[in-house]
DRENBATI-415593 format. One record per atom (N, C-alpha, C): residue in three letters; x, y, z. Coordinates in steps of 0.1 Angstrom, whole numbers, padded with zeros to 4 digits, always signed. Each point is the difference from the previous one (the first is absolute). Last residue first. Layout:
<sites>
AlaXYZ;...
</sites>
This chain:
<sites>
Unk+0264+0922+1050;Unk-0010+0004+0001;Unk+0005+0015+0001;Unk+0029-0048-0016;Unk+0001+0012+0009;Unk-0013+0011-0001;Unk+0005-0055-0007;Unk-0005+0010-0007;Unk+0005+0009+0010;Unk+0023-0047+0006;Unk-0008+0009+0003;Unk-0003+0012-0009;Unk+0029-0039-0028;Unk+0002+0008+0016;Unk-0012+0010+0003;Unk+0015-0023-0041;Unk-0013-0010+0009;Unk+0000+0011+0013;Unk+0007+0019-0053;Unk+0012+0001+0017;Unk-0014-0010+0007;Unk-0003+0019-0046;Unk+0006-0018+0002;Unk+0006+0000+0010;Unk-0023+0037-0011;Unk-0008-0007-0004;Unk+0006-0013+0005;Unk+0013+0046+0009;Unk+0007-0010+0010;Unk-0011-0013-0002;Unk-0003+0040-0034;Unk+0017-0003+0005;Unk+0007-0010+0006;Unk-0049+0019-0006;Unk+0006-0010-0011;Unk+0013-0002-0001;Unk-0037+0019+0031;Unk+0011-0003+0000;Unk+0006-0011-0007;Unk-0048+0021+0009;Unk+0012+0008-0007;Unk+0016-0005+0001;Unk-0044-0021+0014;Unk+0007+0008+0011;Unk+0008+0008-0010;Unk-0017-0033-0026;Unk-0012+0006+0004;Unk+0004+0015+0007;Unk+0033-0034-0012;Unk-0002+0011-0010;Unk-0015+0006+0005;Unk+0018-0031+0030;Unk+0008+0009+0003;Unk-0002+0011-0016;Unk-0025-0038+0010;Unk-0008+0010+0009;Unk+0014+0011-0004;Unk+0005-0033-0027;Unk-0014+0003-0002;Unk-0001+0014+0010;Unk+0035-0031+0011;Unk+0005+0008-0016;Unk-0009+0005-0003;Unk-0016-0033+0032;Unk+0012+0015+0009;Unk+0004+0007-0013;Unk-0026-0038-0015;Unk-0008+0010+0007;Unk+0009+0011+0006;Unk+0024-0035-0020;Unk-0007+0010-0007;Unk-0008+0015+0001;Unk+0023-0037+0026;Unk+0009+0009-0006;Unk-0008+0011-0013;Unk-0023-0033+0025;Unk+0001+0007+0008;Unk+0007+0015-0007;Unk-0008-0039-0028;Unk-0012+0008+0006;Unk+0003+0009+0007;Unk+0031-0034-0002;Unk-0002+0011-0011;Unk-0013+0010-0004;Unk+0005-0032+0037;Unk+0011+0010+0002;Unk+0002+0010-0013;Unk-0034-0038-0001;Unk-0001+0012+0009;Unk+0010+0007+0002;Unk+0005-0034-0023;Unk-0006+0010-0010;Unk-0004+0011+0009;Unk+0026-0036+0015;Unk+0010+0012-0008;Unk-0008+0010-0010;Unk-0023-0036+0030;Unk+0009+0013+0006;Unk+0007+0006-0006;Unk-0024-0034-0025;Unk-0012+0007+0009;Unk+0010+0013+0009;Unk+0024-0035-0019;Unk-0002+0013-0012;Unk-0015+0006+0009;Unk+0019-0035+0025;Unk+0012+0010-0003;Unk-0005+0009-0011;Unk-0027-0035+0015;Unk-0003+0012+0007;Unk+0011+0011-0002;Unk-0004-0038-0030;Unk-0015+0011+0004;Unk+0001+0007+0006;Unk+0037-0031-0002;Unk-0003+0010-0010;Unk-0013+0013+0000;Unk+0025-0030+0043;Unk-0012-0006-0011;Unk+0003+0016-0008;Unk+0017+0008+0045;Unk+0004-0014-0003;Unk-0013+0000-0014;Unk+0029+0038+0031;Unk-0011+0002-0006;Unk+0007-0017-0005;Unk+0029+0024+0028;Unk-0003-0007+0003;Unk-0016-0011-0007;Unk+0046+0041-0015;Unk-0014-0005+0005;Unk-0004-0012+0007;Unk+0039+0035-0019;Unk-0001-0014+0011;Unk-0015+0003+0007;Unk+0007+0029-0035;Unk+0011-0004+0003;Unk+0002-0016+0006;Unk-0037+0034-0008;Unk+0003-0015-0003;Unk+0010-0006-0003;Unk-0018+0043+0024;Unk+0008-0013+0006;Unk-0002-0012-0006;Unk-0008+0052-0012;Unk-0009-0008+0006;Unk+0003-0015+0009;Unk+0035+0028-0022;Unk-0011+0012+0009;Unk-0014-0008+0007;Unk+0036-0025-0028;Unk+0009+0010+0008;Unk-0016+0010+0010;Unk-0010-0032-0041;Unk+0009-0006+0012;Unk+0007+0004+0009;Unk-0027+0031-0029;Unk-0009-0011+0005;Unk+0007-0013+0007;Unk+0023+0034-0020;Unk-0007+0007+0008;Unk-0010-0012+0009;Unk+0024-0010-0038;Unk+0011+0004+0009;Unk-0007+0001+0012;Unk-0022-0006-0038;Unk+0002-0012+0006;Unk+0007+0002+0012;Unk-0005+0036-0027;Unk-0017-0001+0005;Unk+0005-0014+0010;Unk+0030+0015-0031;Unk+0000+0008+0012;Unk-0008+0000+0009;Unk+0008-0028-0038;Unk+0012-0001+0011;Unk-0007+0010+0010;Unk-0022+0011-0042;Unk-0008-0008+0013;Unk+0013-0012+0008;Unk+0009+0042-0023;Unk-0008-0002+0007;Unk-0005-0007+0008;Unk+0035-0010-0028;Unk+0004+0006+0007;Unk-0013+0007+0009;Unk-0008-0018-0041;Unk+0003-0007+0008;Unk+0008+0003+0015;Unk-0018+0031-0032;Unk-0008-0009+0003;Unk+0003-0012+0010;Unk+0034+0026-0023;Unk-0007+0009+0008;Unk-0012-0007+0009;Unk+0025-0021-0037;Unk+0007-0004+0010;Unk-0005+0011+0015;Unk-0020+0004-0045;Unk-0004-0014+0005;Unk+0010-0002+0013;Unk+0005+0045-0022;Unk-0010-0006+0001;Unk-0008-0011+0010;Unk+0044+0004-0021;Unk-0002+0002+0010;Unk-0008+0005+0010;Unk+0002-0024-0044;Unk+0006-0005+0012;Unk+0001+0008+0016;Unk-0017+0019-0043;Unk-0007-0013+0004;Unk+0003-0005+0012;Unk+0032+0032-0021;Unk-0010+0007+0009;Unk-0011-0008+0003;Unk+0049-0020-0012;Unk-0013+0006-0006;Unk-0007+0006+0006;Unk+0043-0031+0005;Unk+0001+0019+0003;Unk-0011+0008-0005;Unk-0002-0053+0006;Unk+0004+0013+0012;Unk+0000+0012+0001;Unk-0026-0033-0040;Unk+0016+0005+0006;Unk+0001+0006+0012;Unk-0037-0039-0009;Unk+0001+0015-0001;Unk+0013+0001+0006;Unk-0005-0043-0003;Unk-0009+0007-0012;Unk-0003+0015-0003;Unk+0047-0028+0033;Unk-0017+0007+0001;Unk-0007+0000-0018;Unk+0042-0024+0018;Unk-0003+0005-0014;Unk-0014+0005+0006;Unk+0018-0011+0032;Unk+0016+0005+0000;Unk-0006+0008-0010;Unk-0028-0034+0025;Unk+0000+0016+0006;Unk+0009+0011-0003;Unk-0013-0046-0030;Unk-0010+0010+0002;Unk+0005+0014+0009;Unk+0029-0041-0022;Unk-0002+0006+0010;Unk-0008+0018+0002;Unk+0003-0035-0036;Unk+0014-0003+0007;Unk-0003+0005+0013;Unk-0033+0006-0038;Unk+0001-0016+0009;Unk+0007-0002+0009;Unk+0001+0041-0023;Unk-0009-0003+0010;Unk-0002-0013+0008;Unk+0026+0012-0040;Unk+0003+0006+0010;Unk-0006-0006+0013;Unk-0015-0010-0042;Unk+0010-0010+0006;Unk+0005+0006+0013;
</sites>
């Protein structure tokens, strides 16, 4: 009954459970990934029109974010894995 009343107050998982926090870890990742990709890449205020081509460039940007996370554990730098900023040589 709880739940009917309002799903964001009676969650199905308690808050104070280690599940929860868990699951609230996950999500907080990927806020972080969205963050990055409206703030670092500019889809912020895009000008991109039709569906196709909007997930065609958010997959390349995630591509991208990948490949630079890729090169920087190859290069030994697993510290500045999630820095976009220039590789230091």
């Amino acid at each position: 009954m709880a739940l009917a009343v309002d799903r964001r107050i009676f969650t199905p998982i308690s808050r104070e459970s280690y599940k929860w926090a868990k699951e609230y870890r996950y999500r907080t990742a990927v806020e972080r990934v969205n963050s990055r990709l409206d703030v670092s890449f500019g889809f912020e205020r895009h000008t991109i029109r039709g569906l196709a081509k909007m997930r065609a460039r958010c997959g390349l940007a995630l591509c991208v974010m990948l490949a630079m996370a890729l090169g920087r554990v190859r290069e030994k730098q697993q510290e500045r894995m999630r820095s976009l900023v220039r590789s230091v040589s």
